[in-house]
C-alpha positions in Angstrom: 95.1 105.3 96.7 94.2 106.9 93.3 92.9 110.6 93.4 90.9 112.4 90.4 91.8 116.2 91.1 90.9 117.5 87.7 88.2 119.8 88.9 90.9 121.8 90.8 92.4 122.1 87.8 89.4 123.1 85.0 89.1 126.7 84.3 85.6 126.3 82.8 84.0 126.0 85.7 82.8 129.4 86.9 80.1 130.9 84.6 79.5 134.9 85.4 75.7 134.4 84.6 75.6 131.5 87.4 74.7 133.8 90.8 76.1 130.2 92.8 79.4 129.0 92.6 79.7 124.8 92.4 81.8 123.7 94.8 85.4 121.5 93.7 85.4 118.5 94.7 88.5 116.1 94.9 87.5 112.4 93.7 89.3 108.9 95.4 88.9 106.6 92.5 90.7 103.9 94.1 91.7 102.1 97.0 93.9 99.3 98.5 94.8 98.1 101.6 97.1 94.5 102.1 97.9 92.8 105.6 99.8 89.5 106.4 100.9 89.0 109.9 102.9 86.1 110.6 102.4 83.8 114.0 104.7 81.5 115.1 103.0 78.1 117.2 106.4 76.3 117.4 109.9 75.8 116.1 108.6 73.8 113.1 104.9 75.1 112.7 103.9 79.0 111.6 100.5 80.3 111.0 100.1 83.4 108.7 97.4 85.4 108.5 96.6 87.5 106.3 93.5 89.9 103.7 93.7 92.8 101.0 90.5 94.8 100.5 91.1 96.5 96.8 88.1 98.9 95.5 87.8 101.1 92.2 85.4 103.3 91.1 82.5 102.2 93.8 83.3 98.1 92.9 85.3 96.4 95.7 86.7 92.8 96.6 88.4 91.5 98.9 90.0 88.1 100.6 91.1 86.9 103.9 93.7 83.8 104.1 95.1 81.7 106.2 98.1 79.3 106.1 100.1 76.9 107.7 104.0 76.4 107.0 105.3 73.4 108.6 109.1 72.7 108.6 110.1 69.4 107.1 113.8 69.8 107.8 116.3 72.2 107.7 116.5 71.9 104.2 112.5 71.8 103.4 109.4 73.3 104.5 105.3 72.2 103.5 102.5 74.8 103.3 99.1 74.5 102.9 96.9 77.4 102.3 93.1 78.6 102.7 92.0 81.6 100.9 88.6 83.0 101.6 86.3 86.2 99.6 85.8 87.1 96.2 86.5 83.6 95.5 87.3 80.5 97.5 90.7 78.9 97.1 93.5 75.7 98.2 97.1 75.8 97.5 99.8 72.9 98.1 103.5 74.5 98.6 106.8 72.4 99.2 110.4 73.5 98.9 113.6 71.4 99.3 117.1 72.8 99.1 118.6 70.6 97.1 122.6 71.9 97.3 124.2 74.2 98.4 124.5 76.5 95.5 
């Protein structure tokens, strides 16, 4: 969360001829928020869900996703992932351990 607190802070703001005071005010400029959460179906197969919201000053955006991870072997996994929002997306993701180092 970003916070604009210069008012608190700005001496010029009382004027003796004004017969009202202004009141301070504290500003949030910006704001983000992230969530994954991870849901295991089987052994081998794991869906993740997951969304970030992320807003400054008054424009937001945000995505939801979901993916699938599917173990190959015990040396490999696949995953295949939808994201969803601001903008549409696809993703392809493999890994292989190849040694042991």
């Amino acid at each position: 969360m970003g916070i604009n607190a210069s008012e608190l802070f700005d001496n010029d703001w009382e004027d003796d001829d004004i017969d009202y005071r202004t009141s301070r005010s504290i500003e949030i400029s910006s704001m983000s928020i992230a969530q994954t959460v991870e849901c295991p179906l089987t052994v081998k197969d794991t869906v993740v869900l997951g969304g970030n919201l992320d807003t400054r000053n008054g424009i937001g955006q945000g995505m939801f996703s979901v993916m699938w991870r599917r173990l190959v072997s015990d040396k490999g996994w696949a995953e295949l992932d939808f994201h969803f929002g601001s903008a549409l997306g696809l993703g392809v993701t493999g890994f292989r351990q190849l040694t042991q180092r």
